[in-house]
C-alpha distance (Angstrom), angle and dihedral (degrees) to the residues before:
residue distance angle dihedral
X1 . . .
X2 3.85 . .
X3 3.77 98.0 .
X4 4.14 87.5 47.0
X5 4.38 83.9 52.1
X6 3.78 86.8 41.1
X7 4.11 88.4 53.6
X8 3.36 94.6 45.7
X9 3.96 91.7 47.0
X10 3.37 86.8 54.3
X11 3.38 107.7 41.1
X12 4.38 84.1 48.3
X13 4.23 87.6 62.6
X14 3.46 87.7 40.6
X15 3.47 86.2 61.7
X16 3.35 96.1 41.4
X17 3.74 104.3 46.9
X18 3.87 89.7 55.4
X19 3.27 90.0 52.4
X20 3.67 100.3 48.5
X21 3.74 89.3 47.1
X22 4.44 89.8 36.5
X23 4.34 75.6 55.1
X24 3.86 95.0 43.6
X25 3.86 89.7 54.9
X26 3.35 96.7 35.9
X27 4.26 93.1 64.5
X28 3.71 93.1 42.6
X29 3.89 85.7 54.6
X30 4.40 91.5 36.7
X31 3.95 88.7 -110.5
X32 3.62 107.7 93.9
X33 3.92 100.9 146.6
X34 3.75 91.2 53.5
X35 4.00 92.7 43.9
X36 3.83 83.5 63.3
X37 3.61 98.3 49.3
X38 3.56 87.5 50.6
X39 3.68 101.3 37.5
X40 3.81 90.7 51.5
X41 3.93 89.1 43.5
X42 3.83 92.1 63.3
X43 3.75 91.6 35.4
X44 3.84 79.4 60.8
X45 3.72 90.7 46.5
X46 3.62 102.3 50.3
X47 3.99 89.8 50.5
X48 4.01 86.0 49.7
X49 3.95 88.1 54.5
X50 3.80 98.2 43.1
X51 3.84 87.1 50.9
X52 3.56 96.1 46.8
X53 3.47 88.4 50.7
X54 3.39 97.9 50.3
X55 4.04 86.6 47.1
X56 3.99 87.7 59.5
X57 3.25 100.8 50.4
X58 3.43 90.9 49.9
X59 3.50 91.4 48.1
X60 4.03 90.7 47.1
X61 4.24 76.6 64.5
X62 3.19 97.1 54.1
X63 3.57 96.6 55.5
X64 3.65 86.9 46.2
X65 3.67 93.5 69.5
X66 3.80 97.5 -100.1
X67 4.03 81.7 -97.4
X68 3.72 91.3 125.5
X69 3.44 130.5 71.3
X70 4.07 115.8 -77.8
X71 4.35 107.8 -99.4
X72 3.46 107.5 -101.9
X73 3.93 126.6 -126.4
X74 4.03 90.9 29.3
X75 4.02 84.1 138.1
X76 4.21 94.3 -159.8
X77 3.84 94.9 5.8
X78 3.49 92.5 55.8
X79 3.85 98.5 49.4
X80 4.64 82.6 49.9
X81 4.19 84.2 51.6
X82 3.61 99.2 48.2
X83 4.05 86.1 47.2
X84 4.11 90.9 43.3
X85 3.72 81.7 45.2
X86 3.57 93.7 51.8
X87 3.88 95.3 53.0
X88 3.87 90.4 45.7
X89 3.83 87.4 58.7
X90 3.53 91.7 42.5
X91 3.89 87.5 49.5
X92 3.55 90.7 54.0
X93 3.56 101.9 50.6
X94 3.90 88.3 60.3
X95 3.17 90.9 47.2
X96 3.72 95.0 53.9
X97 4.23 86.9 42.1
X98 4.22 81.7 63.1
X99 2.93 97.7 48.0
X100 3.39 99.5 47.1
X101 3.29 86.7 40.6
X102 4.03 100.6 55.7
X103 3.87 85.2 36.5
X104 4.13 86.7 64.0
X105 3.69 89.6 44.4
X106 3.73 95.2 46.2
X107 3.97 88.9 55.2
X108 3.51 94.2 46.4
X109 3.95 87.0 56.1
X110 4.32 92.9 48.8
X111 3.75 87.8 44.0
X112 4.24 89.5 56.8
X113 3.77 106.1 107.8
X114 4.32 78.3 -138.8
X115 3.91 123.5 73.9
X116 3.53 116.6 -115.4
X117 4.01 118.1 -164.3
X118 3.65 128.3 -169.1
X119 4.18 118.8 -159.5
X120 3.45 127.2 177.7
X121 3.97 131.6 -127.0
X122 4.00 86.8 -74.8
X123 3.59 96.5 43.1
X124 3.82 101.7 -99.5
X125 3.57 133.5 142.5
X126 3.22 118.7 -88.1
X127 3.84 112.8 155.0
X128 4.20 134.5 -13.3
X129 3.48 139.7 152.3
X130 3.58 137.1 -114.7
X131 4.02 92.7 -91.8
X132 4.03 87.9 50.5
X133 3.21 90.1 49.9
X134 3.83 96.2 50.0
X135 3.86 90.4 41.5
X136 4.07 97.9 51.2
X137 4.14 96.3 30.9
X138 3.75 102.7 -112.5
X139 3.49 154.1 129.9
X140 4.09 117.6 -104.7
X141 3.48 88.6 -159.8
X142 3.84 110.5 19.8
X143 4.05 99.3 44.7
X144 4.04 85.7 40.3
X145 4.36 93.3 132.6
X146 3.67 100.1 16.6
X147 3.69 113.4 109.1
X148 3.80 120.2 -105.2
X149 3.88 99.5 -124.1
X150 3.57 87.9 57.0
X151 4.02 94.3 65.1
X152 4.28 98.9 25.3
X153 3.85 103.0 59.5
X154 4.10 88.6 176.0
X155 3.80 97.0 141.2
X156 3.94 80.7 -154.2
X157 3.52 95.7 61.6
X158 3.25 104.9 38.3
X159 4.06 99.0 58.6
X160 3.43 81.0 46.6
X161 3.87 93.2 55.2
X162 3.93 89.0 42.9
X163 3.81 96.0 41.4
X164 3.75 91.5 74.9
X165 3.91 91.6 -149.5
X166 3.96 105.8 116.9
X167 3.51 103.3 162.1
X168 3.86 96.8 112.6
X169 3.92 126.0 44.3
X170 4.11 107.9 -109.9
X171 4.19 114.2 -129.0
X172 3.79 109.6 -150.7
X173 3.97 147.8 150.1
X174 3.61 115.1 -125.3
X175 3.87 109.6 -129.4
X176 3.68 106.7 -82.7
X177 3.51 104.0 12.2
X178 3.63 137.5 110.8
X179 3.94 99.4 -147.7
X180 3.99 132.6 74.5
X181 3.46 131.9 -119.2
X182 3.87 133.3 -153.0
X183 3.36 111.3 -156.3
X184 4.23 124.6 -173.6
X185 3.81 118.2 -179.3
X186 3.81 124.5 -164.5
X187 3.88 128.3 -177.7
X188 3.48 124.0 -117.6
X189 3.96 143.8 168.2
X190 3.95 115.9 -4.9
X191 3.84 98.7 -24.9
X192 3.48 100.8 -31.3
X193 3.64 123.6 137.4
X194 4.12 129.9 -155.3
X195 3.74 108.6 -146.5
X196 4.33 106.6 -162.6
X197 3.98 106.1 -169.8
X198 4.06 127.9 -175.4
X199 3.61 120.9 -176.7
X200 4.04 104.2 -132.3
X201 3.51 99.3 179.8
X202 3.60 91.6 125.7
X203 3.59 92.2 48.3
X204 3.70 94.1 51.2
X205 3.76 89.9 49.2
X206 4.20 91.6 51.7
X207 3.88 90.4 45.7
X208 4.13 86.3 46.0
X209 3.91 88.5 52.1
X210 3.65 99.8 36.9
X211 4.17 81.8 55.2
X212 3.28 86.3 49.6
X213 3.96 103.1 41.3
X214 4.00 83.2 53.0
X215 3.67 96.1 51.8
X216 3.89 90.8 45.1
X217 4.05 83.7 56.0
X218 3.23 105.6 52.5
X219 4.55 87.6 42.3
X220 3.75 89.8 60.3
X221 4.01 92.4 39.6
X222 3.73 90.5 50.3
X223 3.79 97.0 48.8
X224 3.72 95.1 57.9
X225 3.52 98.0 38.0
X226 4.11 89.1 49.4
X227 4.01 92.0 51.2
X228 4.77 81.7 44.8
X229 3.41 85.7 49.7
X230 3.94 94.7 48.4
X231 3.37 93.4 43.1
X232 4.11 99.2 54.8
X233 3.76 90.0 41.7
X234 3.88 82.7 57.4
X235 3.74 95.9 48.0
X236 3.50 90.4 43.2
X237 3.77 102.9 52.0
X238 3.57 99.6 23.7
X239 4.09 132.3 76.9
X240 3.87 102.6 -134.7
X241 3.57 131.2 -174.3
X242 3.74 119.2 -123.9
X243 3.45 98.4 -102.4
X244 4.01 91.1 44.9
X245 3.91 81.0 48.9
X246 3.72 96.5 56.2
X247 3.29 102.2 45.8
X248 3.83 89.7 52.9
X249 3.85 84.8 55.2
X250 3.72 90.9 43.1
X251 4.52 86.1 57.8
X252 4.01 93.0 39.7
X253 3.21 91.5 53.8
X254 4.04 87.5 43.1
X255 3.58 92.1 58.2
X256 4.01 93.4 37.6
X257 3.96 87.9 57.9
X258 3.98 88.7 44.9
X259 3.76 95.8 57.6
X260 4.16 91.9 37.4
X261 3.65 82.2 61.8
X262 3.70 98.7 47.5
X263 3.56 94.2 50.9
X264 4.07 95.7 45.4
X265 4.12 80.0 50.3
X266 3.68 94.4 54.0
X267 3.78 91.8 42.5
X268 3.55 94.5 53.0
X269 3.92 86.6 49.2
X270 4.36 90.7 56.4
X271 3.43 83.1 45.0
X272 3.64 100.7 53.3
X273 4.27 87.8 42.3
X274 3.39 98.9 53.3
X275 3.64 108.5 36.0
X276 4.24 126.7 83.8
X277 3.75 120.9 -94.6
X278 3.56 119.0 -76.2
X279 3.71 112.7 -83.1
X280 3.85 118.2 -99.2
X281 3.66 103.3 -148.0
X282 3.95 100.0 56.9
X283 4.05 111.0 83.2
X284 3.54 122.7 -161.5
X285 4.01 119.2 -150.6
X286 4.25 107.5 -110.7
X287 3.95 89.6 -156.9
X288 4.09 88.2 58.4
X289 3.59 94.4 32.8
X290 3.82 90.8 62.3
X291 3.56 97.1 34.4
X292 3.98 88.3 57.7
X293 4.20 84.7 55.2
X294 3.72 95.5 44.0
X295 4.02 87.7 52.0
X296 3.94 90.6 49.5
X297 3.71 92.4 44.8
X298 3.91 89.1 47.4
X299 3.85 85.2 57.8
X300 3.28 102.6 41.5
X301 4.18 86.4 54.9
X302 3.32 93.9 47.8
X303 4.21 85.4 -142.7
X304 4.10 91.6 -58.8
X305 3.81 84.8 115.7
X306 4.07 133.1 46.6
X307 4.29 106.6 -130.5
X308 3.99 112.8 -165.9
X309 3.86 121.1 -166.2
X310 3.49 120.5 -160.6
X311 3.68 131.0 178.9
X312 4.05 118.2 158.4
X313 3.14 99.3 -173.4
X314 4.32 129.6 34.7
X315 3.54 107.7 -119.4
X316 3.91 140.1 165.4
X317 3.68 139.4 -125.2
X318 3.59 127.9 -146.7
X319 3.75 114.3 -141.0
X320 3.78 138.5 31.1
X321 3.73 121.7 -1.6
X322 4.07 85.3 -163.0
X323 3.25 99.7 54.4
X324 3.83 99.4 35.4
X325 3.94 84.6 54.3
X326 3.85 88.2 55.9
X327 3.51 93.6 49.3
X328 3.65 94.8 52.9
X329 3.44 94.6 35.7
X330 4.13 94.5 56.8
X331 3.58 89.8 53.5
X332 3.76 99.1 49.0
X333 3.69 92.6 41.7
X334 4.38 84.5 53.5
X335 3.74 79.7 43.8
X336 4.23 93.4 63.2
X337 4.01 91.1 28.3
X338 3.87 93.9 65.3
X339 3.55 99.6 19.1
X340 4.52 112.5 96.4
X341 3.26 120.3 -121.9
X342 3.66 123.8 -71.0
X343 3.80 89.6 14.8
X344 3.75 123.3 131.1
X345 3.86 143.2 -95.5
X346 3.92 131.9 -155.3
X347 3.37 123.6 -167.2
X348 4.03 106.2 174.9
X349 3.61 132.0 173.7
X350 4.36 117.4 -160.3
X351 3.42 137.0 145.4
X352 4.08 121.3 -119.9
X353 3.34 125.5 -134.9
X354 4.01 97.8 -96.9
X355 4.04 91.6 64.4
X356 3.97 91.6 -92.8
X357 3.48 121.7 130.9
X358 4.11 123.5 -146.1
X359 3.62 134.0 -155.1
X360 4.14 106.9 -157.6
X361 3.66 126.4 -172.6
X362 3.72 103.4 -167.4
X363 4.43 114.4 -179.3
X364 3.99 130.6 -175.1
X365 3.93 80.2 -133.1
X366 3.75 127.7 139.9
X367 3.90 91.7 -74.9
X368 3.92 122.1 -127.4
X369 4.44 112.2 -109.1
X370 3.88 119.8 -116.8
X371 3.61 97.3 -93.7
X372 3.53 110.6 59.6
X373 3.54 94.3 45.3
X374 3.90 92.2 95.8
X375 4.26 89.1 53.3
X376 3.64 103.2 49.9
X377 3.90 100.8 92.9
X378 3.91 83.9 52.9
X379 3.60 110.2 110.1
X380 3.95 122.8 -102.5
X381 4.21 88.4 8.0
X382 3.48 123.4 150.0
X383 3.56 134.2 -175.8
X384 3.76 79.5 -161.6
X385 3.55 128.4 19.2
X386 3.85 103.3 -168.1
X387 4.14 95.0 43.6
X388 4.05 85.1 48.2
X389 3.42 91.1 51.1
X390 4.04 94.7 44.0
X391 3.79 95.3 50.1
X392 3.83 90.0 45.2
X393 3.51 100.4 -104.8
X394 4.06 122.4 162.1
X395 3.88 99.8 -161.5
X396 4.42 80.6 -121.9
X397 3.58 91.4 95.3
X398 3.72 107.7 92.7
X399 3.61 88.9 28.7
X400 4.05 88.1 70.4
X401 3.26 88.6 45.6
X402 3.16 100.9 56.0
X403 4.22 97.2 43.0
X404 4.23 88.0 55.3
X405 3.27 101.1 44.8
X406 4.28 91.6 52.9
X407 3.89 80.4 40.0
X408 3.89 81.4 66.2
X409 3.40 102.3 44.0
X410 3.75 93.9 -98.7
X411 4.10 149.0 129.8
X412 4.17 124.8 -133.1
X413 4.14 103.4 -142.8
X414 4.10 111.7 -173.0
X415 3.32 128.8 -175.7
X416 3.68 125.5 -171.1
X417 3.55 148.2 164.7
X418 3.76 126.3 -175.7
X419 4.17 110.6 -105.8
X420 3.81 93.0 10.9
X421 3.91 99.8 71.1
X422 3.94 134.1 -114.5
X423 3.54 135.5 -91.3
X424 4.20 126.0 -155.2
X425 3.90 108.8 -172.9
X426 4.26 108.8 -177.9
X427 3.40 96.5 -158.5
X428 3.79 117.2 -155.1
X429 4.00 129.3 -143.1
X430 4.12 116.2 -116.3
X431 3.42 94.7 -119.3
X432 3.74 93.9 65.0
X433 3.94 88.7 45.1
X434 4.09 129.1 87.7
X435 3.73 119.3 173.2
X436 4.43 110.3 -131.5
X437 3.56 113.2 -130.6
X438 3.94 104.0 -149.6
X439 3.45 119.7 -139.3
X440 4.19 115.3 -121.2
X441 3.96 116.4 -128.0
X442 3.81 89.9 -101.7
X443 3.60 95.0 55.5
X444 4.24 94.9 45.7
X445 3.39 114.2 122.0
X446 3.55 114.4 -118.5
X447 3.90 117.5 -101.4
């Protein structure tokens, strides 16, 4: 409002000054009344140019972008460019709030673990992320506009795409590769589709196993409770001579201790899958640790095999005595199942050069060939079924082995070759490791 007053203020003396001067001229030529028509005309006038002016370089501004700094001395143009300026900077702002705002949003969508896929009303790309992109083979940037079908050739996928029906998720393995995809679309917009993916080949593999593990179960429980079963019915409806009667005893009780230990195996597995990590602050003795194996093993041989510890140095173990003892234990006891009579058994404790420490169990055994090397920490495996069952194995063995020592930190390296004998090392992280410095006679504190 003040620059229009000001305008008008000025354009009135204007005006007025053209006339007076128009009028001045006028009477020294005898034609005053017309000199102030004139005078006030091209007071008029000039006002009229100075404005436009001031409009068109205003304008000239605008077209600039309004990037610039407003023309000064515009009088009424200025005062409509700082406003228009005002609203372009206003603009902006919201502008850069969107963006920043879809730019936020966008990130949280690449940093899903999930792929997320959006296709237009003809089924083109229009956005993914990097997981997407890795899940369905393409380009976020290249294949951006090309339609979907054209790139995934999954015949699974696309009559699901085409089928329209997108109630339930689809499971399927893209052509030539080895993992599985679940894949949920959902309409949105004016024909445009949201395609979520999640690669559960993981999960597919667990529920596989866990199929498997049951099955396994309920095999080895059935075969001892089928030859129990046998056994009483024979007892029971049969007259048997003491030494028929014994050795009927002698195989129940055979096939009772088989499926005591299976059970105590599985237990310990639960146990070892649902409790916390070993602590870090409780240290268990390697010299004891392996003596307690060698004595088992000793036992279990019943002297048909010679067992050797060795441990150079006295060291200490951070972690679970219980399940450390297990560990070693399993593999020594493997150790005098496959190993011949009068063979030999290592158990050795040293430290390697990168501050780890390893426990080895090394045999003169039978030896295990290249290719099931990779499978033996899988649960109810056997290289062979009928010598596991005939030294007592379970198949669990390995499998708790291989749960306590990642409880601890730790990595199980074999190395076998059939004829010349095995050896399991568990080999332990530095951090759980502290070397014993043992006192000398002199220095023993008196009792």
């Amino acid at each position: 409002m003040d620059g229009l007053l000001s305008r008008a203020l000025a354009a009135v003396l204007a005006v007025l000054a053209g006339a007076t001067i128009g009028h001045a001229v006028g009477s020294w030529l005898e034609g005053g009344a017309i000199g102030s028509i004139v005078g006030a005309a091209v007071g008029a006038a000039v006002i009229a140019v100075v404005d436009a002016l001031r409009g068109r370089r205003l304008l000239a501004w605008v077209r600039g972008g309004g990037v610039s700094p407003v023309p000064a001395g515009v009088g009424l143009w200025g005062e409509i460019g700082y406003r228009v300026q005002g609203q372009l900077r206003s603009r902006d702002r919201a502008l850069d709030d969107e963006r920043l705002r879809l730019q936020q949003f966008l990130s949280a969508i690449e940093a899903s673990p999930n792929g997320v896929l959006l296709l237009g009303a003809d089924e083109q790309i229009e956005w993914c992320n990097s997981v997407a992109a890795d899940h369905f083979g393409v380009d976020p940037q290249r294949d951006r506009g090309q339609r979907l079908t054209h790139l995934m050739r999954t015949p699974a996928f696309v009559a699901h795409l085409h089928d329209g029906r997108f109630d339930q998720p689809l499971a399927f393995s893209p052509l030539g590769g080895q993992q599985t995809l679940s894949v949920l679309i959902r309409r949105y917009g004016d024909g445009m589709k949201l395609v979520l993916s999640q690669d559960v080949t993981e999960r597919e593999r667990h529920d596989a196993m866990r199929r498997d593990f049951v099955a396994n179960v309920s095999h080895e429980m059935r075969t001892p409770l089928t030859v129990l079963a046998g056994f009483v019915e024979t007892m029971a409806s049969l007259p048997l001579t003491e030494v028929e009667r014994r050795r009927v005893l002698t195989l129940m009780e055979q096939q009772t201790t088989r499926m005591q230990t299976l059970l105590t195996d599985l237990l310990t597995l639960a146990t070892l899958e649902g409790s916390p990590r070993p602590p870090t602050d409780r240290w268990v003795a390697v010299t004891a640790l392996l003596a307690q194996a060698r004595a088992d093993g000793e036992a279990l041989s019943g002297e048909r095999h010679r067992i050797v510890v060795s441990v150079p140095e006295a060291a200490e173990v951070a972690g679970s005595q219980s399940e450390l003892l297990s560990a070693v234990g399993n593999l020594v006891t493997n150790a005098v199942r496959y190993t011949p009579d009068g063979g030999r058994i290592d158990i050795a404790w040293r430290r390697r050069a990168d501050g780890s420490g390893e426990i080895a169990v090394s045999d003169t055994g039978v030896g295990i060939a290249r290719e099931h090397l990779p499978r033996l920490t899988e649960r109810f495996y056997r290289i062979d079924g009928s010598r596991s069952r005939e030294t007592g194995g379970t198949g669990l063995g390995l499998s708790i082995v291989k749960h306590v020592v990642q409880r601890h930190g730790g990595s199980l390296d074999v190395a076998s070759e059939p004829g010349k004998g095995s050896r399991f090392a568990i080999v332990l992280p530095a951090a759980r490791l502290r070397a014993v410095v043992e006192a000398s006679p002199a220095e023993a504190p008196a009792p």
